[in-house]
N, C-alpha and C positions, 0 to 999 in steps of 0.2 A: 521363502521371503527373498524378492529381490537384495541382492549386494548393496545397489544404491538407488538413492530416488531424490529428487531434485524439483521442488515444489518454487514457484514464482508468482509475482502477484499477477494478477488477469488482465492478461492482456483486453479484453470486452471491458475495464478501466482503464488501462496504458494508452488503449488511440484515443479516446476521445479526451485524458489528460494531456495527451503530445499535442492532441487539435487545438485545444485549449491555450496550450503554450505559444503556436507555430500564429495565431491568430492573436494573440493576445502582442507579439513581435511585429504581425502585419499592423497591427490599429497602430503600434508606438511608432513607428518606420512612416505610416501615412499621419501620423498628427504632426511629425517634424517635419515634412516635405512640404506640409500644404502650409506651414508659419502657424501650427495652432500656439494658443499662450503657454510658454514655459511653462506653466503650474501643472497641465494638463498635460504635459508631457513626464512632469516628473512623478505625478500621482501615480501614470501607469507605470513605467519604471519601478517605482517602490510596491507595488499590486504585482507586479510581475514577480518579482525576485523570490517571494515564497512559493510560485506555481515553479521556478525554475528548479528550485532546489527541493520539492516534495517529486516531479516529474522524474528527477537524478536519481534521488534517494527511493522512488518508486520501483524505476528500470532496472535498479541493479541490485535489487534486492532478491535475495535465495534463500532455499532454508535447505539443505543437504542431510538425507538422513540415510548412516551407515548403522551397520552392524554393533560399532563400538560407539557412535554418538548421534548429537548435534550438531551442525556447524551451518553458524547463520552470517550472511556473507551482503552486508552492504557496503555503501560505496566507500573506497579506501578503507575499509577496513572489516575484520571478521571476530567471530566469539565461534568457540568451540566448547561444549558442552559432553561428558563423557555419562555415556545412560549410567554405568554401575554407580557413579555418585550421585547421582540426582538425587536430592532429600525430597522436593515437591513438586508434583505439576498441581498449578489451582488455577479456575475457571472464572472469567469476569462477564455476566452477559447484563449490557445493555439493550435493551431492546435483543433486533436483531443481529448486534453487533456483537463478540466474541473475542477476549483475550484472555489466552492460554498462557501461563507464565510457568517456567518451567526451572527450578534451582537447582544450584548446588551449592551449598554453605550461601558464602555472600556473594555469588556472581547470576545472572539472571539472563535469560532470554523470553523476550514477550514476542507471541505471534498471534495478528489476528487473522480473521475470516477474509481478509482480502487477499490471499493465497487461494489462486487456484486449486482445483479439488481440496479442498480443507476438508470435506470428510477423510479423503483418501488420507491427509496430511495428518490428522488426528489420530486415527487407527496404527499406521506408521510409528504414531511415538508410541502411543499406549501397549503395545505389542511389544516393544524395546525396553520399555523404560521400569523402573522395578514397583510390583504391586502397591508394595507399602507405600509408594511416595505420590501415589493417586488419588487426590481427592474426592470426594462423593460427588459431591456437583461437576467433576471435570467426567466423573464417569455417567452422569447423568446426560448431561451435554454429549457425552461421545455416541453416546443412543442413536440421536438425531441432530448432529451439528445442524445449525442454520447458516442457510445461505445467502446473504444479504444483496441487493443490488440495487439498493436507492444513492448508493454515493455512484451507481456509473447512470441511473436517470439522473442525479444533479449537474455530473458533471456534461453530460448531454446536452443539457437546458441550458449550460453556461456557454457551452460552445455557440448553441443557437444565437444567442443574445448578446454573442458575439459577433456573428456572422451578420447580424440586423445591422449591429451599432456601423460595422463596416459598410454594411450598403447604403446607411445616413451617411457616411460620411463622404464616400464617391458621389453619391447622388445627389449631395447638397452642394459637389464643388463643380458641376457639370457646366 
């Protein structure tokens, strides 16, 4: 068993959320240059602010697995989780979406399938963490983690329809 291993969300979501963010900056930057109405400048401003701080909280998000734990590391701030206490990992699946929540007494870490390799990331704990505290559905899920990737075609389609709105916008000020 590797010493350590260091799981991040996927990047194949990370560029088209940065593109997302870096365009969603270009429309607000071209709404106030050309005199659009304050209102429509503050709407996107306020539409912005949660693609800022999900893109932040996206980037710097890790999940570190040693020998002796967990250690889950986003921005400003981290949780450490040590395998020998963990009481439970239980499985949540929606669809083809996956959250793995992992205790000890009253402190928690949730990790979902937008973690690159999440099989790898799965097998990684379940190999560490203690039998008893594995639930039947999390061991059934470790079978065949799914692997999801309708949030990077969404987030794709939003870039595009981003990329439109901007070339109405150049091209209606021609």
């Amino acid at each position: 068993m590797p010493q350590e291993e260091t799981f991040a969300i996927r990047r194949t979501f990370l560029i088209p959320l940065g593109l997302l963010l870096l365009l969603s900056l270009a429309l607000l930057v071209t709404c106030i240059v050309q005199g659009q109405p304050i209102a429509k400048a503050l709407i996107l401003a306020f539409i912005l602010l949660p693609v800022i701080g999900f893109f932040i909280e996206s980037a710097f998000r890790r999940a570190v697995i040693t020998a002796e734990g967990l250690t889950v590391y986003k921005f400003l701030r981290q949780k450490h989780l040590a395998f020998a206490e963990m009481t439970a990992v239980e499985t949540v699946m929606v669809r083809k979406r996956v959250f793995l929540t992992l205790c000890v007494d009253d402190e928690f870490v949730i990790l979902s399938n937008a973690y690159a390799d999440f099989p790898g990331l799965v097998r990684a704990l379940l190999q560490r963490v203690p039998a008893a505290a594995i639930s039947d559905d999390t061991r059934k899920m470790a079978e065949a983690p799914p692997v999801k990737s309708t949030d990077i075609v969404s987030c794709w389609l939003a870039v595009a329809l981003l990329a439109f709105i901007l070339y109405i916008q150049f091209s209606g000020n021609s």
